[in-house]
C-alpha positions as CSV (number, residue, x, y, z in Angstrom):
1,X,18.7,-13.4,-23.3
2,X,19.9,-12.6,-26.8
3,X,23.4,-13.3,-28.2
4,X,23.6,-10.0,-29.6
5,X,24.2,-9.0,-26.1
6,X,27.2,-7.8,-25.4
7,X,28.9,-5.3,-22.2
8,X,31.8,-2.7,-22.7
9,X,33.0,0.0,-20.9
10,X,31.5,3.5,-21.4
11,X,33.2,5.8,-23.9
12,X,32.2,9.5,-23.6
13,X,30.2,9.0,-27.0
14,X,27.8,7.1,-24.6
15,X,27.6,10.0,-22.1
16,X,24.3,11.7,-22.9
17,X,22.4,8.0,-23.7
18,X,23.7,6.4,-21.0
19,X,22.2,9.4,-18.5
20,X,18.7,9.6,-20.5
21,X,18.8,5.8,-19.8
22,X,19.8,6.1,-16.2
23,X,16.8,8.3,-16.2
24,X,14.5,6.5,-17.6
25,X,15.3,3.4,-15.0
26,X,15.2,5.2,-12.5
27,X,12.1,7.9,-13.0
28,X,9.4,7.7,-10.1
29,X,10.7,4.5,-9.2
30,X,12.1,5.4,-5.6
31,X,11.0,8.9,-5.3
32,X,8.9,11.3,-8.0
33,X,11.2,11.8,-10.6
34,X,15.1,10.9,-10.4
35,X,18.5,12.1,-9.8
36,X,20.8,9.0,-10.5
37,X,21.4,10.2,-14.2
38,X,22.9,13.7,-12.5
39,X,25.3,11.7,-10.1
40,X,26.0,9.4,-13.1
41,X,27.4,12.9,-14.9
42,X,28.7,14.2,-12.4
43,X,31.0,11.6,-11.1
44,X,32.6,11.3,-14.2
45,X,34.9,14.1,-13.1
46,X,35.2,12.7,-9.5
47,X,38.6,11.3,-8.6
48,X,36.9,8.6,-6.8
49,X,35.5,7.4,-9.9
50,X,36.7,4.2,-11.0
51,X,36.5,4.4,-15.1
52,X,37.6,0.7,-15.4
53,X,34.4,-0.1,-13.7
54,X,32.2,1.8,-16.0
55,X,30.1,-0.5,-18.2
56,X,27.5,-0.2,-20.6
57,X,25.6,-3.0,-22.1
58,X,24.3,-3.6,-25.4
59,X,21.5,-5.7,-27.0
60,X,21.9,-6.0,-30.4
61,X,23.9,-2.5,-30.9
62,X,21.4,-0.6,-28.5
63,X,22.0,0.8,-24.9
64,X,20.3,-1.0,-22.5
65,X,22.1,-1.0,-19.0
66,X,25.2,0.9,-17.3
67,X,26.4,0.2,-13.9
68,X,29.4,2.3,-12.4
69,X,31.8,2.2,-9.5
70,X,33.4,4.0,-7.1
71,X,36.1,4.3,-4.2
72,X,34.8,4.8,-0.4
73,X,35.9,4.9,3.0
74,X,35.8,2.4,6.1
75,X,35.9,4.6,9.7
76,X,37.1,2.6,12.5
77,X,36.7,3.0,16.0
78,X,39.9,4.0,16.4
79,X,39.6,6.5,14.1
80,X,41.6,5.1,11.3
81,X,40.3,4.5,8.0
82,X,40.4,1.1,5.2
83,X,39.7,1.9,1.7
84,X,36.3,0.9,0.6
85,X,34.3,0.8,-2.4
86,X,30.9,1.3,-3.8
87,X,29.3,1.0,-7.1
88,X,25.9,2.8,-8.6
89,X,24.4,3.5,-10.5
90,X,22.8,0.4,-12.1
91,X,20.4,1.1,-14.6
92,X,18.3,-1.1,-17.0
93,X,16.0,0.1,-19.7
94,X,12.4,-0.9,-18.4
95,X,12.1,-2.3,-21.5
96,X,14.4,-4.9,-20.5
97,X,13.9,-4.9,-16.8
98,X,12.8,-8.4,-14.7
99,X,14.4,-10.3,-18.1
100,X,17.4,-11.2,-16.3
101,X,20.2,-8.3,-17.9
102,X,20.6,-6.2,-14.7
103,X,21.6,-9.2,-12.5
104,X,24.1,-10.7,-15.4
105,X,25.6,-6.9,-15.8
106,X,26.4,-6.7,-11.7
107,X,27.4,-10.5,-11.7
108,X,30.1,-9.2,-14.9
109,X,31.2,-5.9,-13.0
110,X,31.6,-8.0,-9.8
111,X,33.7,-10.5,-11.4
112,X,36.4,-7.2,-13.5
113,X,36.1,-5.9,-9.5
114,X,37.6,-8.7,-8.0
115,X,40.2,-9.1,-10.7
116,X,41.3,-5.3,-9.9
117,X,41.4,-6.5,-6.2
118,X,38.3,-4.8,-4.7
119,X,37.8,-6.3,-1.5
120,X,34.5,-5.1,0.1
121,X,31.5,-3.5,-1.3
122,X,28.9,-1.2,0.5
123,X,25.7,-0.1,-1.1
124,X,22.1,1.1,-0.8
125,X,19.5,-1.2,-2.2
126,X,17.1,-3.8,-2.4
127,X,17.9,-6.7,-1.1
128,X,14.9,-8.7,-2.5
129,X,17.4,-8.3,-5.7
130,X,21.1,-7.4,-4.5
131,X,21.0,-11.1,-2.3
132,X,20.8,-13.1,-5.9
133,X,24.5,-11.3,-6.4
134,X,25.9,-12.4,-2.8
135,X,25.1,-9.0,-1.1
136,X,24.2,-10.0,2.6
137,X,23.0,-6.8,5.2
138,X,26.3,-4.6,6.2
139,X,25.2,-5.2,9.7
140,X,26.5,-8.9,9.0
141,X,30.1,-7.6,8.7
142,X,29.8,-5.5,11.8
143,X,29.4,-2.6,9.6
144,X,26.9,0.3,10.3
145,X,25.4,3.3,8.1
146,X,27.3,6.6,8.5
147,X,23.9,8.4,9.7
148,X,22.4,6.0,11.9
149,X,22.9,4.1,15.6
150,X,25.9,2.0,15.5
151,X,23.5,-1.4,17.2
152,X,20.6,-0.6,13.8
153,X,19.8,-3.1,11.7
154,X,19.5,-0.7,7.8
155,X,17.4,-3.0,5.7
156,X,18.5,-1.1,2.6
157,X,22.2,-1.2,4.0
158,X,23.8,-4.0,1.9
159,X,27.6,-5.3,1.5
160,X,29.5,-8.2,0.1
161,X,33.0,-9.4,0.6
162,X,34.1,-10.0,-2.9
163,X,37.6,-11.3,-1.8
164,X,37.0,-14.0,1.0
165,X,38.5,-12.9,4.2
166,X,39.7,-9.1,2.8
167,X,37.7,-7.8,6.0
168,X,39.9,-9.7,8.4
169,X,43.4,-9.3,6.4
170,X,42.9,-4.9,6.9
171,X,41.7,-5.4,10.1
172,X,38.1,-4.3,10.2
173,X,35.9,-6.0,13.0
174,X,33.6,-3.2,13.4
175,X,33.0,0.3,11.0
176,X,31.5,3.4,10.1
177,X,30.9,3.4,6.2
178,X,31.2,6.2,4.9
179,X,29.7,7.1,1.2
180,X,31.4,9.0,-1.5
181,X,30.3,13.1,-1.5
182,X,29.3,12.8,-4.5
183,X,26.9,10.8,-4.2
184,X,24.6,13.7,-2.8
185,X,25.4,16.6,-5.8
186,X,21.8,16.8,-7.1
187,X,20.5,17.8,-3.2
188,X,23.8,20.2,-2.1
189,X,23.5,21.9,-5.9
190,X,19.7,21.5,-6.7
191,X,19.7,25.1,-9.2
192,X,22.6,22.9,-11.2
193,X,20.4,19.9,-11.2
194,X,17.4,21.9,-12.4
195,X,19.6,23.1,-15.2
196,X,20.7,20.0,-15.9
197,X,17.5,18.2,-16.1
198,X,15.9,20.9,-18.5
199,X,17.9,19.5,-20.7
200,X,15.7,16.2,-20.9
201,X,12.6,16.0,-22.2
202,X,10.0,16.6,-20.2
203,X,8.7,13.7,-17.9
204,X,5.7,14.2,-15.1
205,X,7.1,13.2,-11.3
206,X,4.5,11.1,-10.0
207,X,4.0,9.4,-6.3
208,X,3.4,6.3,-6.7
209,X,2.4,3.8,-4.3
210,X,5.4,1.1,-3.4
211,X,8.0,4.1,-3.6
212,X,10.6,3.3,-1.1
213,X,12.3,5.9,1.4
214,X,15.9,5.7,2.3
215,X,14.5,4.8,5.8
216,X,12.3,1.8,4.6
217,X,9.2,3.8,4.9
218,X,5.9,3.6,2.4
219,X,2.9,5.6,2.9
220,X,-0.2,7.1,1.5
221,X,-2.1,10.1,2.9
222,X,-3.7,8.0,5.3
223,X,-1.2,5.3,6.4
224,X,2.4,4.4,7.0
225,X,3.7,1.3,6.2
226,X,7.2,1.2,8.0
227,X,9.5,-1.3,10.1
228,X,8.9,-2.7,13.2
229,X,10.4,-1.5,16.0
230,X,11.3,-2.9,20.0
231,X,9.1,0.3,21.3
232,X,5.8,-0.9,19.4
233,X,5.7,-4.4,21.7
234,X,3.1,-2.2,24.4
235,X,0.9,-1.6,21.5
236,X,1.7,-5.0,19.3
237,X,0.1,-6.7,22.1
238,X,-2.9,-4.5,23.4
239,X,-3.8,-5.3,19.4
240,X,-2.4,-9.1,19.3
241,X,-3.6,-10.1,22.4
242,X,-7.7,-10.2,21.3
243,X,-9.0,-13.2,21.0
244,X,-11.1,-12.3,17.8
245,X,-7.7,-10.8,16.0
246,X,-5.3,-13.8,15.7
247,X,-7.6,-16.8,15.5
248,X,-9.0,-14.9,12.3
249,X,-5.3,-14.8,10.6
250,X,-4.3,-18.4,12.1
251,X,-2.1,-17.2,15.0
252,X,-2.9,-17.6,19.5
253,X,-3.2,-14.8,20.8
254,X,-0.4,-12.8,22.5
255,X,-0.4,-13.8,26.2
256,X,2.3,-11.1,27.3
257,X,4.3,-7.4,25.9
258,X,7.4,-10.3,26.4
259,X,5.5,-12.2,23.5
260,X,4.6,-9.5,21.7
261,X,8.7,-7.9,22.0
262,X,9.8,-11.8,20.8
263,X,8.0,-11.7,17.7
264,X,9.0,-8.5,16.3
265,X,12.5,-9.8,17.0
266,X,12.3,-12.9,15.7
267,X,8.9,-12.7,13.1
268,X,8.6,-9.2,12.0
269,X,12.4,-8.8,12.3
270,X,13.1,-8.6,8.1
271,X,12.4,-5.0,7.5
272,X,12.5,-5.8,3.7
273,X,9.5,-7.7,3.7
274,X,7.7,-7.0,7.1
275,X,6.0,-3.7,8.0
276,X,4.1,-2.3,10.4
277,X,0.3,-0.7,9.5
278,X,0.8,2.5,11.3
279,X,-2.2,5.2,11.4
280,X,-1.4,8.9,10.6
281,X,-4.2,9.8,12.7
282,X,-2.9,8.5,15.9
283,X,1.0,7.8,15.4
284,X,0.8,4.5,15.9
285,X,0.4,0.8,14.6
286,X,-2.7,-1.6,13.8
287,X,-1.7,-4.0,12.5
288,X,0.8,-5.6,10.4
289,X,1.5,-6.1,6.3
290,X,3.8,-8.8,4.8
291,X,5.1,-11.6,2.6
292,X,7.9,-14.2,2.7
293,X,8.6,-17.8,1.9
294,X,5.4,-20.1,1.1
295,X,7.3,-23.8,2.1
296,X,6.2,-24.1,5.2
297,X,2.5,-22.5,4.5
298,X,0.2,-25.7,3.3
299,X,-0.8,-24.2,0.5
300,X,-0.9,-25.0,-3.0
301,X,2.3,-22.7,-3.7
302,X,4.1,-22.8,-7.1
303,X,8.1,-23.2,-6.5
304,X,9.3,-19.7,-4.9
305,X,6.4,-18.2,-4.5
306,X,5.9,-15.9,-1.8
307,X,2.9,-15.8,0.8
308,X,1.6,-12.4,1.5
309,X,-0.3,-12.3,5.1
310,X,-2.0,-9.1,6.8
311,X,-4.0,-8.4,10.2
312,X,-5.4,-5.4,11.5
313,X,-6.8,-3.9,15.0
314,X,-10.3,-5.0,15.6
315,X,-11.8,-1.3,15.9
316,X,-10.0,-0.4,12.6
317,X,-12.0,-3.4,10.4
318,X,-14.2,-2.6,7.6
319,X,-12.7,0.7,7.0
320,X,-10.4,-0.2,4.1
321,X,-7.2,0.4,5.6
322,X,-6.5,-3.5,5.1
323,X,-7.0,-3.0,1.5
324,X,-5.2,0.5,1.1
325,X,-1.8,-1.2,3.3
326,X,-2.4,-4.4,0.7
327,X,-2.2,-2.4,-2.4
328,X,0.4,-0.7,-1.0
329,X,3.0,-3.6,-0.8
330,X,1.9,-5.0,-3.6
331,X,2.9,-2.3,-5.6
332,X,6.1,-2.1,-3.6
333,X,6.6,-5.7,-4.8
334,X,5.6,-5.1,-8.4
335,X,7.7,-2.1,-8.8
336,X,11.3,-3.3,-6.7
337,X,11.0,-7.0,-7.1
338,X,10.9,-9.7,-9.7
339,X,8.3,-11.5,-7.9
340,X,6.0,-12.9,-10.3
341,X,3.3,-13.9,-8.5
342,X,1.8,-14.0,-5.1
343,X,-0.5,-16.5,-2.9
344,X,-2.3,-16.0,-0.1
345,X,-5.5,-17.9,1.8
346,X,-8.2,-17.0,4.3
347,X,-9.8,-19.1,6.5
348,X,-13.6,-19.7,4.8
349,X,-15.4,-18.4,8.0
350,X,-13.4,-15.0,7.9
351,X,-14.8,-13.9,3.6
352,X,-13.6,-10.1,4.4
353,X,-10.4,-11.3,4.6
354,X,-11.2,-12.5,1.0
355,X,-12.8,-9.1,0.1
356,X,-9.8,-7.8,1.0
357,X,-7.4,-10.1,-1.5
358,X,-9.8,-9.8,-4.4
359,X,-10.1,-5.2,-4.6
360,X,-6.5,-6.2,-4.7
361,X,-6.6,-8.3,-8.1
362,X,-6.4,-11.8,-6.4
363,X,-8.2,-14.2,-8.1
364,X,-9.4,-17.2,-6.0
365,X,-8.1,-20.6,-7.2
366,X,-9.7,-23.3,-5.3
367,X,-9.8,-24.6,-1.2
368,X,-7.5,-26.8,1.2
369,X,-7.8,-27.6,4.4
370,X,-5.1,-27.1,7.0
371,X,-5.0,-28.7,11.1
372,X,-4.9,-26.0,13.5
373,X,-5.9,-27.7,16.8
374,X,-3.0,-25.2,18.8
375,X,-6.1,-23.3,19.7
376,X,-9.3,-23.9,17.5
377,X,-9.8,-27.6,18.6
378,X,-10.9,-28.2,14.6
379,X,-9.3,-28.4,11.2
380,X,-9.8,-25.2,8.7
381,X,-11.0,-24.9,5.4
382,X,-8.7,-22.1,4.1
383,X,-9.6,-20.3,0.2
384,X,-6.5,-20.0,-1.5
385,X,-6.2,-17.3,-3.9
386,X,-3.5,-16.0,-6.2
387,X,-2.1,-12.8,-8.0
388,X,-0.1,-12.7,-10.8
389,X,2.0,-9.8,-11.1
390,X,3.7,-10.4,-14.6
C-alpha cells in the first residue's frame, strides 16, 4: 500500500465524489445496480448520523474509500432499550479493491470508535471479510435480526464488541437489533431515488451470478443455491443415503434422517460458505455446493487455500446442474471474497466429477493418493486441480 495514503474525515466538498464512489463499489455487486450511494446522501441529514465517524481515504490526493457510522437501538425483552451502533457504508474504488485499503479503513474507523466509547456494533455483511476485523455472527452475543425468529442463525447478521465486556456492563443478555430507518430511504422513497440517480451517469444493472440476497440466497433461472435447513434432513437423506452418491465424493453413506439432521447441524451448519443445490422445478434440494478450510484435506493446498466440494442426486447427473451451482459459487467467491485461489480433487475413477471442475476454469495440476478404507476397503488416486481467481 502506498505512503501517499492517507484517511480524513469527509468534508461536504467530498459529497458528490464520495457518492459516485460509493456507487461505483457497490454497482451490481449485491443486487443489479445500487442504492448505498443514496443512503450515503441521505443520512447526512439524519440525526443519527455520527459525522466524527465519516471518513474518506486518499491515495495520493485521489478518493478511494469512505466508510460511515451511525447510532442504533438494542430491544430487550423487557422492552427496554441500550443504545447501539452501526456503521455503512464502506466503499472502495474497484480499482483498489482485494489490495488491502478497505480492511485498513474499518480497522482505523474501529479504532476513532472505540476512542469515542462505542461499545457494540451490529451490521449486515460478509463475513468471509468482516471476521478479519473481529466481527463474529450477532447470534454469538445472544443478539437476533429485527425481522427474523429470535432462535435463527443470520449468516449476514454480524457484531463485534469493540469495548470488552460493554454487553454485560448495560445489561444485555439477549436482544432485538434494531437498524437505523434510514437505512431503507431508497425503497420507502424510490420516485426520489430515481431522481437522484439521474443524476449519475448512466450505468447498465446487470444480474450477475454470485449476487447475494439479504436472506443468503443465490440463484439462476434454473437453480437455487441457499442455506441448509433442519426440514431438508427427509430429503438430505433419501439423496445421501445411495450408495453410488457418497462413495463418489469420498463420504459413507447416510444410514438414518438422524444422520442426515446431524450433518446439516454440524457440516453444512456455516451458511456463508455451505448451500444447498435446490431445483426450481420441484422446490426442493439435490445436492449440496461448498468450500472451506483445505488443512485437514490431503491435498497439495497452498497456505489458506480453500477446498471447494459438490455432490448431486443421482437422477439429476449429466444434466449440468453440477456445473451451473459451481459457477455459481465461484462467482459468489470471486465477487464477495478475497480468495485467491481455489483447490479441489476427484477421485480418478469418478472423471465427470473432473468435467465438472474444468467448464469451470480449473486447471488440473497433478495426482495424490489418499487412504479411505472407512468404506472402500482400498486407497484412492484422487486428481487434484486448481483455479486461480486473481
Amino acid at each position: 500500500m502506498n505512503k501517499g495514503t492517507i484517511i480524513r474525515n469527509e468534508r461536504q466538498s467530498d459529497y458528490f465524489e464520495v457518492e459516485n464512489l460509493v456507487r461505483e463499489s457497490f454497482w451490481n455487486v449485491y443486487r443489479p445496480g445500487c442504492t448505498e450511494h443514496y443512503v450515503l446522501r441521505c443520512y447526512r441529514d439524519n440525526p443519527d448520523f455520527i459525522p466524527e465517524l465519516d471518513f474518506v481515504m486518499e491515495e495520493e490526493g485521489r478518493l478511494i474509500g469512505q466508510v460511515m457510522f451511525s447510532k442504533a437501538e438494542l430491544l430487550l425483552p423487557d422492552g427496554t432499550s441500550v443504545p447501539s451502533w452501526t456503521f455503512g457504508p464502506i466503499g472502495i474504488h474497484p480499482d483498489y479493491k482485494r489490495k488491502g485499503y478497505g480492511l485498513r479503513l474499518l480497522n482505523y474507523a474501529l479504532g476513532k470508535a472505540r476512542e469515542m466509547g462505542v461499545g457494540f456494533l451490529c451490521m449486515e455483511g460478509n463475513i468471509a471479510f468482516y471476521k478479519h476485523a473481529g466481527f463474529e455472527l450477532a447470534s454469538q452475543y445472544g443478539i437476533h435480526y429485527h425481522d427474523m425468529p429470535s432462535d435463527e442463525e443470520v449468516p449476514f447478521f454480524l457484531a463485534q464488541e469493540l469495548i470488552p465486556g460493554w454487553l454485560r456492563a448495560n445489561g444485555v443478555e439477549k436482544a432485538t437489533y434494531c437498524p437505523p430507518k434510514g437505512y431503507f430511504v431508497a425503497g420507502e422513497n424510490p420516485e426520489a431515488f430515481q431522481q437522484y440517480e439521474d443524476g449519475f451517469p448512466p450505468k447498465e444493472k446487470l444480474r450477475l451470478p454470485g449476487q447475494l440476497t439479504y436472506d443468503g440466497v443465490m440463484e439462476t433461472s434454473r437453480i437455487i443455491l441457499r442455506p441448509w435447513r433442519d426440514s431438508d434432513a427427509p430429503v438430505l437423506y433419501k439423496w445421501a443415503s445411495d450408495p453410488d452418491v457418497g462413495p463418489r465424493a469420498g463420504w459413507a453413506p447416510h444410514q438414518s434422517v438422524e444422520e442426515s439432521l446431524e450433518v446439516i447441524r454440524t457440516v453444512f451448519c456455516d451458511a456463508t460458505n455451505t448451500w444447498a443445490i435446490e431445483l426450481k422445478e420441484i422446490g426442493e434440494a439435490i445436492g449440496a455446493m461448498g468450500y472451506g478450510p483445505s488443512c485437514d484435506c490431503k491435498l497439495p493446498a497452498r497456505g489458506g487455500e480453500p477446498l471447494i466440494g459438490y455432490w448431486i442426486a443421482k437422477p439429476y447427473w449429466n444434466k449440468g446442474i453440477c456445473t451451473e451451482a459451481l459457477g455459481l459459487m465461484i462467482e459468489h467467491i470471486r465477487y464477495l471474497t478475497d480468495i485467491k485461489s481455489l483447490i479441489s480433487g476427484h477421485f480418478a475413477d469418478n472423471p465427470a466429477s473432473g468435467r465438472v471442475m474444468e467448464k469451470c476454469g480449473f486447471i488440473p495440476t497433478g495426482e495424490t493418493v489418499i487412504d479411505e478404507t472407512q468404506y472402500q476397503g482400498r486407497d484412492h488416486p484422487i486428481r487434484v486441480l486448481r483455479l486461480e481467481l486473481r
